[in-house]
C-alpha positions as CSV (number, residue, x, y, z in Angstrom):
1,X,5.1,13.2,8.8
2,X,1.9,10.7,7.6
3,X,-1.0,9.9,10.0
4,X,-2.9,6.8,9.9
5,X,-5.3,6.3,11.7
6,X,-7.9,3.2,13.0
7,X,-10.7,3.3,15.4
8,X,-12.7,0.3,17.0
9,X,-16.3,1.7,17.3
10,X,-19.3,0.0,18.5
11,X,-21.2,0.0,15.1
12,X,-17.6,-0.8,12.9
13,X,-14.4,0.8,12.2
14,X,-13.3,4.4,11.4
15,X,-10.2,4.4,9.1
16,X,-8.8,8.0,8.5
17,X,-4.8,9.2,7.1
18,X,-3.7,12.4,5.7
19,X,-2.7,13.2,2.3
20,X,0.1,15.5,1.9
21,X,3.1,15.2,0.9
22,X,5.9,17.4,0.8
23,X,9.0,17.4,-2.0
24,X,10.6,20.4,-0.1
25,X,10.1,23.5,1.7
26,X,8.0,25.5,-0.8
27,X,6.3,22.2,-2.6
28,X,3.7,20.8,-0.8
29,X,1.2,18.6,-3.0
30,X,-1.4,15.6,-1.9
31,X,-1.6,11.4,-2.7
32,X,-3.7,9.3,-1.4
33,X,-2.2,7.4,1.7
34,X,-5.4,5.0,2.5
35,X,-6.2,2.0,0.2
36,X,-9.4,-0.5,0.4
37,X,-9.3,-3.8,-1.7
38,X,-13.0,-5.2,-1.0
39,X,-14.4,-8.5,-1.9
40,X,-18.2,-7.2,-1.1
41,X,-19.4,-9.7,1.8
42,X,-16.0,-11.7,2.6
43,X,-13.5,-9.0,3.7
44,X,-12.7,-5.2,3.4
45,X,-8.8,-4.2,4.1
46,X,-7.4,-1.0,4.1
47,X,-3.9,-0.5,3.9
48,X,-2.7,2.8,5.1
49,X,0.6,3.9,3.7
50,X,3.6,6.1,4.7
51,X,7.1,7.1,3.5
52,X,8.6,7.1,-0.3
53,X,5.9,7.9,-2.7
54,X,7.0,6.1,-5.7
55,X,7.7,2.7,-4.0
56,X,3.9,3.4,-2.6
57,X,2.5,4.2,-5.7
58,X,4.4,0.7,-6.9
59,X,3.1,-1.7,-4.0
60,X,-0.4,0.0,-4.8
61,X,0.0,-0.7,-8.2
62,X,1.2,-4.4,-8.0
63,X,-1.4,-5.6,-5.3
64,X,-4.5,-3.7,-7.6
65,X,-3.3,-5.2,-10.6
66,X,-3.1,-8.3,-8.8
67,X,-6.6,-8.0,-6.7
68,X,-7.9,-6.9,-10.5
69,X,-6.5,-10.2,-12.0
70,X,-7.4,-12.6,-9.2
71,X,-11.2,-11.0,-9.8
72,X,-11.2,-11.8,-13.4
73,X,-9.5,-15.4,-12.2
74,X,-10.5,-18.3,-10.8
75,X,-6.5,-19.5,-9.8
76,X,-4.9,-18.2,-6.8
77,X,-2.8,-15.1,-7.1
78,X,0.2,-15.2,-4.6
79,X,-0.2,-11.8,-5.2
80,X,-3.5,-10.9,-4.1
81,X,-4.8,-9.5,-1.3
82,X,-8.3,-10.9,-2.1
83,X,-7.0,-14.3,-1.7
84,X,-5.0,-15.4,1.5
85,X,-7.0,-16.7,4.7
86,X,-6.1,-14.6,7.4
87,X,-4.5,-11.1,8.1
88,X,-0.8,-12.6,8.3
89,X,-1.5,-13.9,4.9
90,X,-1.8,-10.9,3.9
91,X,0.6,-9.1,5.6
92,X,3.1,-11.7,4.5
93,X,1.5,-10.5,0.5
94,X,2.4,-7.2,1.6
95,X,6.0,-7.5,2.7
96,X,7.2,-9.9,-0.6
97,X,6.0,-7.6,-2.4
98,X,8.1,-4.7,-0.7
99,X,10.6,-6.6,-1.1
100,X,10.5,-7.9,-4.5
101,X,9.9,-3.8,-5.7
102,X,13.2,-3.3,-2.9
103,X,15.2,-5.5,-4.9
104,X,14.1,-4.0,-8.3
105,X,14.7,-0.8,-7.4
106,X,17.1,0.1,-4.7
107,X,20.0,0.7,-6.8
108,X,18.2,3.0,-9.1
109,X,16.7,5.1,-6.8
110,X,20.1,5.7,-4.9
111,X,21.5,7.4,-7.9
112,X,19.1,10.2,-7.2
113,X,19.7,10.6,-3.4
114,X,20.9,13.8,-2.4
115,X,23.1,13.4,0.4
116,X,23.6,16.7,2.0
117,X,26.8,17.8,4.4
């Protein structure tokens, strides 16, 4: 189970998730489940994650190469979470590219599921 947790204080925000993750009864490791893309003085998001490591690790890896490129850019990334102008925006960012990595890589990774009687 992954906790995630924000808090509305008087002086900001507290952001706060676990890290580990478990691959089985005897392997227990850790990841990182909280994420910040910052542009300093606009906007800070954190996106707090939760479920099948390697399509997190692939959403993570898609919007910072994306925030990276939209930095070093001055054209609009669809992709970027530095760019839309409000938090549906970037929710919206968030859940096309779920699905695009969905549709990429369903059928691969349901070779490897272990279905168990």
């Amino acid at each position: 189970m992954s906790y995630g947790l924000g808090i509305k204080v008087d002086d900001g925000l507290i952001f706060a998730a676990d890290n580990r993750t478990n691959a089985g009864i005897d392997q227990v490791s850790a990841s990182r489940k909280m994420h910040v893309f910052e542009r300093t003085g606009e906007r800070y998001l954190v996106l707090i994650s939760a479920g099948n490591l390697s399509i997190t690790q692939a959403l993570i890896h898609r919007l910072t190469s994306e925030s990276d490129s939209a930095k070093r850019s001055a054209k609009t990334s669809a992709t970027s979470l530095l760019k839309p102008d409000n938090m549906f925006a970037c929710a919206e960012v968030v859940g096309h590219a779920l699905r695009e990595i969905e549709r990429n890589e369903a059928a691969p990774l349901a070779r490897h599921v272990i279905v168990r009687p």
